[in-house]
C-alpha positions in Angstrom: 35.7 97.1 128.8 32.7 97.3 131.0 32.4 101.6 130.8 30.2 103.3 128.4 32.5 105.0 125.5 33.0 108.5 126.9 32.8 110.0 122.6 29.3 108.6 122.1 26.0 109.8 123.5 24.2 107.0 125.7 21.3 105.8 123.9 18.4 104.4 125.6 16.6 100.9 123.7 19.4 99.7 122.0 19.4 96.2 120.6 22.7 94.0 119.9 20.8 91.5 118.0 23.8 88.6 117.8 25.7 88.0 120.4 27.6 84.9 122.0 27.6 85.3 125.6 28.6 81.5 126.0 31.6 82.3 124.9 32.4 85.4 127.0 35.7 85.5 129.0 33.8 87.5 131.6 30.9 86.3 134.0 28.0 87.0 131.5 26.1 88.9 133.9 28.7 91.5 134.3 28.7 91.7 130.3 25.2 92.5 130.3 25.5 94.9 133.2 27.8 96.6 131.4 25.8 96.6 128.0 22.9 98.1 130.1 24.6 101.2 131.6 25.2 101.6 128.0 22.0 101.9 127.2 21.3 98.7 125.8 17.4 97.2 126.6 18.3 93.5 124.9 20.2 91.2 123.3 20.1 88.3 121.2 22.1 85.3 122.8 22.6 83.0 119.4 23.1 79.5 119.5 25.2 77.6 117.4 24.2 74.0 118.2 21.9 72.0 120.5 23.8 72.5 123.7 25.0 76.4 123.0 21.0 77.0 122.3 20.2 75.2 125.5 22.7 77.9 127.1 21.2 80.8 125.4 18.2 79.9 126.8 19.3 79.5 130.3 21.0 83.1 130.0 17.4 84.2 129.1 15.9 82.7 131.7 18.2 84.1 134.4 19.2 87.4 133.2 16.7 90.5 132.5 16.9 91.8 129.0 18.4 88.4 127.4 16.6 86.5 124.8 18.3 83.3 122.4 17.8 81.6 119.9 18.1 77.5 118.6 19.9 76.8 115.7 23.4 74.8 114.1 26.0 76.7 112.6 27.2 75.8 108.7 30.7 74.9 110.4 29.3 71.7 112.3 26.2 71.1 109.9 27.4 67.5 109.5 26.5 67.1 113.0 22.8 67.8 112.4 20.9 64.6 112.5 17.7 63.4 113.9 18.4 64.4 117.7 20.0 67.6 117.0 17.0 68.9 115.3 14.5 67.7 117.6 16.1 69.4 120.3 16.5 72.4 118.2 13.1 72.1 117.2 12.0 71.8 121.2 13.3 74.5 122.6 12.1 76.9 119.7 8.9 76.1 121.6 10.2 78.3 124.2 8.9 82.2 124.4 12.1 83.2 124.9 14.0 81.7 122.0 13.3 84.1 119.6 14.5 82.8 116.2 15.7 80.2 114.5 20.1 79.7 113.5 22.4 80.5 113.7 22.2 78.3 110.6 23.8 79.1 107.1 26.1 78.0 104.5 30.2 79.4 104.9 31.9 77.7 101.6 34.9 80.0 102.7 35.8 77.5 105.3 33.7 74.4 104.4 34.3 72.5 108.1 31.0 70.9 106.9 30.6 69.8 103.2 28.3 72.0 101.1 25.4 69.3 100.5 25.3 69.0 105.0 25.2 72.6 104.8 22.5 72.8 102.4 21.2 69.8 103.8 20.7 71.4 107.4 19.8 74.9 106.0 16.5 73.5 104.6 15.6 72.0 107.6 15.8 75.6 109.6 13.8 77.2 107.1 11.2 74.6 107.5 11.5 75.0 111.5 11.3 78.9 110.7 8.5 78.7 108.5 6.3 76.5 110.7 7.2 78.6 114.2 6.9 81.9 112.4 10.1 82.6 113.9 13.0 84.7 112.1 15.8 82.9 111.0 19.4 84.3 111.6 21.3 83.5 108.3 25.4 83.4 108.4 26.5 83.9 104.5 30.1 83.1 103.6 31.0 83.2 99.9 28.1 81.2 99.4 25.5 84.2 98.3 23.9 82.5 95.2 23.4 79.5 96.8 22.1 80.7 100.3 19.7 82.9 97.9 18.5 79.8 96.0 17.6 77.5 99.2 16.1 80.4 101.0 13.7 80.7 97.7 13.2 77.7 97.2 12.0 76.8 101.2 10.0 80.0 100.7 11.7 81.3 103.8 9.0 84.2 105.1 11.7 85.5 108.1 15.4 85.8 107.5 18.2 88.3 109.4 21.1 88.3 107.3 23.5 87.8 110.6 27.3 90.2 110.2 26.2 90.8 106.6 29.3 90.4 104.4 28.5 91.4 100.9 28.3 94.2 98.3 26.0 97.2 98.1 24.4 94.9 94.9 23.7 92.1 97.2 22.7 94.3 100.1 19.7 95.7 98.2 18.9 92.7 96.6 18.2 91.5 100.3 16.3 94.4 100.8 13.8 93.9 98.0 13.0 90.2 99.6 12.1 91.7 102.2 15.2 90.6 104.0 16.7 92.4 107.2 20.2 93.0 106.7 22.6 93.4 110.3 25.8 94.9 110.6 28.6 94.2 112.8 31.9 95.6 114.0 34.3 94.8 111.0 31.8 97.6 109.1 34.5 99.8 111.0 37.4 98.2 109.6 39.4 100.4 107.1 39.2 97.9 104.3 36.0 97.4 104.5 34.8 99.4 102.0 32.2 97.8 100.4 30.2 97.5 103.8 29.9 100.7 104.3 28.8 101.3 100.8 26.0 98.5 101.4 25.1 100.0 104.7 24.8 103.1 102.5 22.1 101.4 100.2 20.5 99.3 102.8 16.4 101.6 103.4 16.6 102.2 106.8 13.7 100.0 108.0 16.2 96.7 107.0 19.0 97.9 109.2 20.1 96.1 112.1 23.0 95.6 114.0 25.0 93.5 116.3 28.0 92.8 117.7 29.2 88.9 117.1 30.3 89.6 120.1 33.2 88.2 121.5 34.4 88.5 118.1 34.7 91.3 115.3 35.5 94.1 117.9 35.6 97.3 116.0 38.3 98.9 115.2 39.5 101.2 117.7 38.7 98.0 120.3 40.7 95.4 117.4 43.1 92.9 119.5 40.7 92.7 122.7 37.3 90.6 123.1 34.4 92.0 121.9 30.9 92.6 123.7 26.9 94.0 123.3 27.9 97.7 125.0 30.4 98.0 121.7 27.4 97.8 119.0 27.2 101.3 120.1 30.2 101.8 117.8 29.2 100.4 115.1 25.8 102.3 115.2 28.2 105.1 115.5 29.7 104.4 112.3 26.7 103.4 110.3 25.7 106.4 111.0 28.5 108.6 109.4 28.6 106.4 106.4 25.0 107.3 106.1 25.2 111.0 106.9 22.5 110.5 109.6 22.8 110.9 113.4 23.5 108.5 116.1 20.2 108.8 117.5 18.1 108.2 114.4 20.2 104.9 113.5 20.0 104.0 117.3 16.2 104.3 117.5 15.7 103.1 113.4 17.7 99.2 114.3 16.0 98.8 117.7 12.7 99.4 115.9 13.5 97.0 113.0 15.2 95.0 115.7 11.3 94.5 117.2 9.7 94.3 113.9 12.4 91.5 112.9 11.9 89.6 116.1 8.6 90.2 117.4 9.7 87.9 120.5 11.5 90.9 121.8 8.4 93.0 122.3 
């Protein structure tokens, strides 16, 4: 960890557009070093609840190239009362919190009961709506309902964070206008049906990320993931695609601006 992978060309203006850096075994400022010799220009530090945004933030504050963002993750939804969402609320007042979530529903686990989920998920797309700031949407065998609450709060921003469904659902995304990212586990062999929907996905509604310290890809599988590895799995969207490095590279940092206009 911490070298530039010696089999892909250094791009310049790369974005890793979900990352965790809270949860990093190494000093975070080394992990970003290390994502900049890269080539890496930013990266999205993601809350999952009041205090992790608060952190995000802080990393943003202190370290070139770092932006976050103020949300509460589907697993501790329950969690999100009154105070948790007027802190959420207050630091998406910040410049440098550039989006609201990580919020979402995950049925596959369901550490918070579907109706908090729900519950908290309408609440961020209000927050998103009135800020004009994105939202960053976790989806875990929950697609038709995630689909149905973001209509029905008229969500105007969404990031569909380590997208996780089928080509079908990938373009259905699309045509909302939705921007769909990728993660590492797009390089895992069974992963088929990722790769088919990054083949669908119009280029202008890729993005990618890292989920960084988890999902390393899969060469890296067994060791802690971080931001300089998105590099890989631009690498691989790219094959599946038939395009080359550089055009995906320069294509997700673009969207990655026009998604989250905080960046610019």
């Amino acid at each position: 960890m911490g070298e530039p992978n010696p089999e892909l060309p250094v791009q310049r203006g790369v974005v890793d557009t979900h990352c965790h850096l809270f949860l990093a075994d190494r000093e975070p400022s080394l992990v970003v070093e290390a994502a900049r010799e890269a080539g890496l220009d930013r990266l999205i530090c993601v809350g999952v609840d009041p205090a992790t945004s608060a952190r995000s933030l802080e990393f943003a504050d202190s370290i070139a190239g770092v932006f976050a963002t103020a949300g509460m993750h589907p697993h501790d939804a329950e969690l999100f009362d009154a105070a948790a969402g007027a802190r959420i609320e207050e630091l998406l007042h910040d410049p440098r919190v550039v989006a609201v979530g990580e919020c979402g529903l995950d049925f596959y686990r369901l550490r918070s009961p579907a109706e908090d989920q729900i519950r908290a998920l309408k609440v961020h797309i209000a927050l998103s709506n009135e800020t004009g700031k994105p939202m960053v949407v976790h989806v875990r065998d929950a697609w038709p309902d995630v689909l149905r609450v973001l209509d029905e709060g008229s969500a105007e921003r969404v990031v569909i964070h380590c997208f996780s469904g089928d080509a079908t659902i990938a373009r259905e995304c699309a045509e909302r206008g939705y921007w769909i990212s990728f993660a590492g586990n797009v390089t895992y062999p069974k992963n088929e049906h990722l790769r088919q929907a990054a083949r669908a996905v119009d280029i202008d509604r890729l993005l990618v990320e890292t989920d960084s310290p988890f999902l390393a890809p899969q060469k890296l599988r067994g060791t802690e993931n971080e931001p300089e590895n998105v590099l890989l799995t631009i690498a691989e969207v790219a094959r599946v695609r038939d395009e080359g490095v550089r055009t995906i590279a320069e294509a997700t940092a673009r969207n990655a601006i026009n998604a989250f206009p905080g960046l610019s």
